[in-house]
C-alpha positions as CSV (number, residue, x, y, z in Angstrom):
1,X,-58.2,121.0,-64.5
2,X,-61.7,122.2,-62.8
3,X,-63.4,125.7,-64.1
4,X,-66.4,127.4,-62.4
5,X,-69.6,126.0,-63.5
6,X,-70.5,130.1,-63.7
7,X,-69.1,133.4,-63.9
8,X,-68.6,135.1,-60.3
9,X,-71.1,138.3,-60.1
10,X,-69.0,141.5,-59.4
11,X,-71.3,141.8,-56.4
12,X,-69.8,138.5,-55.1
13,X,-66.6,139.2,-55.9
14,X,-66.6,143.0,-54.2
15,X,-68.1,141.9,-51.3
16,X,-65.2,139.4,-50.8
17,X,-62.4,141.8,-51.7
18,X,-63.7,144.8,-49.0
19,X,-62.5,143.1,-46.0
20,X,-58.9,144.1,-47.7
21,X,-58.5,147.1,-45.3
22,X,-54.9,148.7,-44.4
23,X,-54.7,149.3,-40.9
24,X,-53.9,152.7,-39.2
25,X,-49.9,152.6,-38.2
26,X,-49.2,152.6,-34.4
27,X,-48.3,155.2,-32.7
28,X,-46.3,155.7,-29.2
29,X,-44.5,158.4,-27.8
30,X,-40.4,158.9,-27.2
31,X,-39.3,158.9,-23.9
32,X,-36.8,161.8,-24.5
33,X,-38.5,164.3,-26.7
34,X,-42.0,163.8,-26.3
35,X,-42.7,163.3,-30.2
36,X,-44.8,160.6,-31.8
37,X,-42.7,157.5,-33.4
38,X,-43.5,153.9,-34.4
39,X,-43.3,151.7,-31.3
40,X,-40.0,149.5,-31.3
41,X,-38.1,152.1,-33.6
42,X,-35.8,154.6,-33.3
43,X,-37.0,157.9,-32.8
44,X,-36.6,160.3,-36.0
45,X,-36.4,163.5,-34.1
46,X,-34.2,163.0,-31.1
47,X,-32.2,160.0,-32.1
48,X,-32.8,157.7,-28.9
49,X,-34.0,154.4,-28.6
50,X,-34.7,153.1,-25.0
51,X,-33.1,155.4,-23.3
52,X,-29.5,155.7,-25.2
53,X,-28.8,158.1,-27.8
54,X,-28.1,156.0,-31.0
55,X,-27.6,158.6,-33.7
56,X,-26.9,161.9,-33.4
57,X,-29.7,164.0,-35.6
58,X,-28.8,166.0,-38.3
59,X,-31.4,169.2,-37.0
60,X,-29.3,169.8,-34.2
């Protein structure tokens, strides 16, 4: 089995692991109410997804 010759510095080691971002979520707007959702989902506040009511919310 092979082992480093030498220890990583932490420098080294940082510098690799700060390319590990999270991304901002996506954003789009629903057709039917106007309020922000995630793109390909159902909306959370009005119930539709393209076009046709799937659910009926519970805050109406």
């Amino acid at each position: 089995m092979a082992n480093p010759k030498r220890k990583f510095s932490k420098a080294r080691t940082r510098k690799r692991a700060a390319t590990w971002k999270l991304a901002a979520v996506n954003v789009s707007i629903c057709s039917q109410c106007q309020q922000p959702k995630q793109p390909h989902r159902l909306c959370p506040n009005c119930g539709y997804y393209r076009g046709k009511e799937i659910i009926t919310p519970e805050n109406a």
